[in-house]
C-alpha positions as CSV (number, residue, x, y, z in Angstrom):
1,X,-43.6,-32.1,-98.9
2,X,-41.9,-35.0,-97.4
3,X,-38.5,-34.1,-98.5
4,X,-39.2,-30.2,-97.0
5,X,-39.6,-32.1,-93.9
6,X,-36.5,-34.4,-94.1
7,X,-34.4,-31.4,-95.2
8,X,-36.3,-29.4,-92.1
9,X,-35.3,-32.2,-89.8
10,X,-32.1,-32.7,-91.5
11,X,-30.9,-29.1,-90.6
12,X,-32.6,-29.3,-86.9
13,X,-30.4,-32.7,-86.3
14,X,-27.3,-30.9,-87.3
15,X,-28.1,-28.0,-85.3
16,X,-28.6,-30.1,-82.1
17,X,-25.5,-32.4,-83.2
18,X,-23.0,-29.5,-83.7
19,X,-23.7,-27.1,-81.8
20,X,-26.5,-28.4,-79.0
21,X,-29.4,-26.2,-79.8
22,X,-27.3,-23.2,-79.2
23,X,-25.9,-20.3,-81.4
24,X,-23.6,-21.5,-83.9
25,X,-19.7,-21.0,-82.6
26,X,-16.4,-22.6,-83.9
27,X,-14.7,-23.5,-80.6
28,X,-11.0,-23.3,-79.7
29,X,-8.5,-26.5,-81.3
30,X,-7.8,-28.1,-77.7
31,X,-11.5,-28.6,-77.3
32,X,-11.3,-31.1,-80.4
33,X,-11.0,-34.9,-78.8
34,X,-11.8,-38.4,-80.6
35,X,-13.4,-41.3,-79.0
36,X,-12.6,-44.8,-80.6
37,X,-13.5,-46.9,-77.9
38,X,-17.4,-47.3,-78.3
39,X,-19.0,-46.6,-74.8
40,X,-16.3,-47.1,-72.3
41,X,-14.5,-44.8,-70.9
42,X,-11.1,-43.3,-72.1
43,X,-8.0,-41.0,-71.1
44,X,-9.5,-37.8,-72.9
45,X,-13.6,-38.6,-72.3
46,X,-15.7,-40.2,-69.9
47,X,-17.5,-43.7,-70.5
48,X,-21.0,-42.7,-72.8
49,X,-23.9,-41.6,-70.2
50,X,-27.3,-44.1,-70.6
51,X,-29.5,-41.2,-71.0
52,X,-26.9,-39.7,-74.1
53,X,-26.6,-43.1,-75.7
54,X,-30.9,-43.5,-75.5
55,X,-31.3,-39.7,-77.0
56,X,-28.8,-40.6,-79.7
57,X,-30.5,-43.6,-81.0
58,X,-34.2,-41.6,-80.6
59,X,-32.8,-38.6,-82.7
60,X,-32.3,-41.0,-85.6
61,X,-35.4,-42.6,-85.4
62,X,-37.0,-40.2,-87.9
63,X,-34.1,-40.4,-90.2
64,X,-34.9,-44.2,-90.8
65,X,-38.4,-43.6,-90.3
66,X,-38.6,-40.6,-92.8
67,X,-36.2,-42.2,-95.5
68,X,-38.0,-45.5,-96.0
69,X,-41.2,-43.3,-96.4
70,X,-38.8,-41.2,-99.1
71,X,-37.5,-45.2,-100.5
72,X,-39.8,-48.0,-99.6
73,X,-37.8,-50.5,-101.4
74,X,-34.8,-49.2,-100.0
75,X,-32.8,-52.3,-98.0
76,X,-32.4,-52.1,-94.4
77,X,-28.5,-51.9,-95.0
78,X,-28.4,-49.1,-97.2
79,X,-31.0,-46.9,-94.8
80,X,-28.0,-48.1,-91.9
81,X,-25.4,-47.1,-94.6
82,X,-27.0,-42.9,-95.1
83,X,-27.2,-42.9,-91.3
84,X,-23.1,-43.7,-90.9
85,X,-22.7,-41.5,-93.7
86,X,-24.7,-38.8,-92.2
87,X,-23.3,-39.8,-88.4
88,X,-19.7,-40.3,-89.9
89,X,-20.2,-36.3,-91.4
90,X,-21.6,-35.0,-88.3
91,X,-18.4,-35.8,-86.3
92,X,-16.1,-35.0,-88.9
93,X,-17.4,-31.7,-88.3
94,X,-17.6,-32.1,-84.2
95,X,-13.5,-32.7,-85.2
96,X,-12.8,-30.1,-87.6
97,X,-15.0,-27.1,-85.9
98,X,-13.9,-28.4,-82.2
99,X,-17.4,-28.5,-81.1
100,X,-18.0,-31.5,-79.3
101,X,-16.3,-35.0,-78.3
102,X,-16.3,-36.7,-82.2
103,X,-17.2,-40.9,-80.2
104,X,-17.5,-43.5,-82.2
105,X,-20.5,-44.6,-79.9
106,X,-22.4,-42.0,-81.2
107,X,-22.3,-43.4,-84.9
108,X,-23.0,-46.8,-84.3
109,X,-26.4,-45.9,-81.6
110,X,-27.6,-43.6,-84.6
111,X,-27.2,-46.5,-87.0
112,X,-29.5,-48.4,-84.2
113,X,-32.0,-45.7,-84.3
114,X,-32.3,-45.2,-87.9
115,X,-32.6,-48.9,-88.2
116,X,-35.0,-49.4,-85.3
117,X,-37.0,-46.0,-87.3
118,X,-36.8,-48.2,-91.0
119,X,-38.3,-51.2,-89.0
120,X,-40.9,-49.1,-87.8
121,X,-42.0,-47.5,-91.5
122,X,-41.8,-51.4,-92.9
123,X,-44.2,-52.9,-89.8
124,X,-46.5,-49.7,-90.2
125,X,-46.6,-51.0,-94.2
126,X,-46.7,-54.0,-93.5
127,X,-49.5,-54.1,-90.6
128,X,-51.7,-50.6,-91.9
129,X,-50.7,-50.3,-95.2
130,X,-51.3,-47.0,-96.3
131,X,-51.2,-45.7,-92.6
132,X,-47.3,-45.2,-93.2
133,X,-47.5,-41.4,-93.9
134,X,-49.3,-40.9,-90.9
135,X,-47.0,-42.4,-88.8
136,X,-44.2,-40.5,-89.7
137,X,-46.0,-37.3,-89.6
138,X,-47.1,-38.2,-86.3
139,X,-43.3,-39.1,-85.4
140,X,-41.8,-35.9,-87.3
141,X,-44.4,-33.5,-85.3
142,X,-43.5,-34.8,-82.3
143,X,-39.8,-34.2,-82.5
144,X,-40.4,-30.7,-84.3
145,X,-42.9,-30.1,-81.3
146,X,-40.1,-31.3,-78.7
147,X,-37.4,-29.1,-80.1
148,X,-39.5,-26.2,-80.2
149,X,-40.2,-26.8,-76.5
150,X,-36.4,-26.9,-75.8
151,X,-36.2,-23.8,-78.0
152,X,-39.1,-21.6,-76.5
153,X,-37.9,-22.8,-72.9
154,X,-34.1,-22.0,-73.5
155,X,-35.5,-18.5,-74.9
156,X,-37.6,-17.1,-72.4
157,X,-34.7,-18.2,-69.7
158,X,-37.8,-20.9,-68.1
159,X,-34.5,-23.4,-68.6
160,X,-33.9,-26.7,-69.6
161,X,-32.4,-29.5,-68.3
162,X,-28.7,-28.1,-69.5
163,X,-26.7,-25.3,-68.5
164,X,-26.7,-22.8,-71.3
165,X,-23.2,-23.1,-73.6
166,X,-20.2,-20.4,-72.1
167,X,-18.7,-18.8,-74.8
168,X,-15.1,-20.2,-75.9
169,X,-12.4,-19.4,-74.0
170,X,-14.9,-17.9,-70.9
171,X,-14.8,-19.1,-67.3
172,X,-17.4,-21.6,-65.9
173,X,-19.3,-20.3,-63.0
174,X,-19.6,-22.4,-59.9
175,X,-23.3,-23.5,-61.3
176,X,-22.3,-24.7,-64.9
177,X,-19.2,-26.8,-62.9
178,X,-22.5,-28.7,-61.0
179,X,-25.1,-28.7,-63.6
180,X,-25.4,-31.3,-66.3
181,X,-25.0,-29.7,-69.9
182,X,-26.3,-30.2,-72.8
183,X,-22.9,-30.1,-74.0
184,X,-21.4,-32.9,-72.4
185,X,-24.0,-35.0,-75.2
186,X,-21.7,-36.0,-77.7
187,X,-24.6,-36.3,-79.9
């Protein structure tokens, strides 16, 4: 059950990574930009926003959090090692699909939140033991519950914080040039 839920989550994070909760697209090879310099600002991005770097390290909370449930003995490095990994894949594929900013900020804040999500499953074990699984379901529910939010408000048009994605290629309107987006969250 657990590992239906990692998977679950697994495909939900690369969903919101890639392509920000929206339908899946391949965008157009100029949008494809790489950020070395880790939360400063650069000549082809903008300096990492507090609120992108914060959801970052949240979104891998459950990763850590989930995969010492899947490995308690696993070490702390090696849970910060699959999160790279995992981080290092997802903008690899930002780069090659041209879907997003591929930042170097956003792989090491999602090594902090698997990290700060391991810590989490090895207090619970250590302070409740046994209580462990319940704290990561709790944990897992609520993100499942938060995207479904996001989902079920993007879908009946009761919006979200974001402007909905334009398709490639198609002309901003004068609302989507003065509304945050979802898509500026390198993710």
């Amino acid at each position: 059950m657990l590992v239906a839920l990692f998977a679950l989550y697994l495909a939900l994070l690369a969903w919101l990574v890639l392509w920000k909760l929206h339908d899946p697209y391949v965008g157009d090879s100029d949008l494809r930009r790489i950020k070395l310099l880790p939360f400063a600002a650069t000549d082809t991005a903008g300096a990492s926003a507090a609120w992108e770097v914060i959801g970052n390290v949240l979104v891998f909370v459950p990763f850590g959090l989930v995969l010492r449930m899947l490995a308690p003995a696993l070490p702390m490095w090696r849970v910060g090692a699959a999160a790279a990994a995992t981080s290092i894949g997802f903008e690899l594929a930002q780069f090659v699909l041209a879907v997003g900013v591929s930042d170097v900020t956003d792989v090491i804040t999602n090594i902090a939140g698997a990290i700060v999500g391991a810590g989490l499953a090895r207090l619970t074990a250590r302070s409740h033991p046994g209580r462990v699984r319940a704290v990561t379901a709790v944990v897992v529910a609520i993100v499942a519950a938060l995207v479904l939010l996001v989902l079920i408000a993007d879908a009946t048009g009761r919006g979200i914080p974001f402007s909905p994605r334009l398709a490639p290629g198609a002309a901003a309107s004068a609302e989507a040039a003065t509304t945050p987006s979802i898509d500026s969250c390198a993710c």
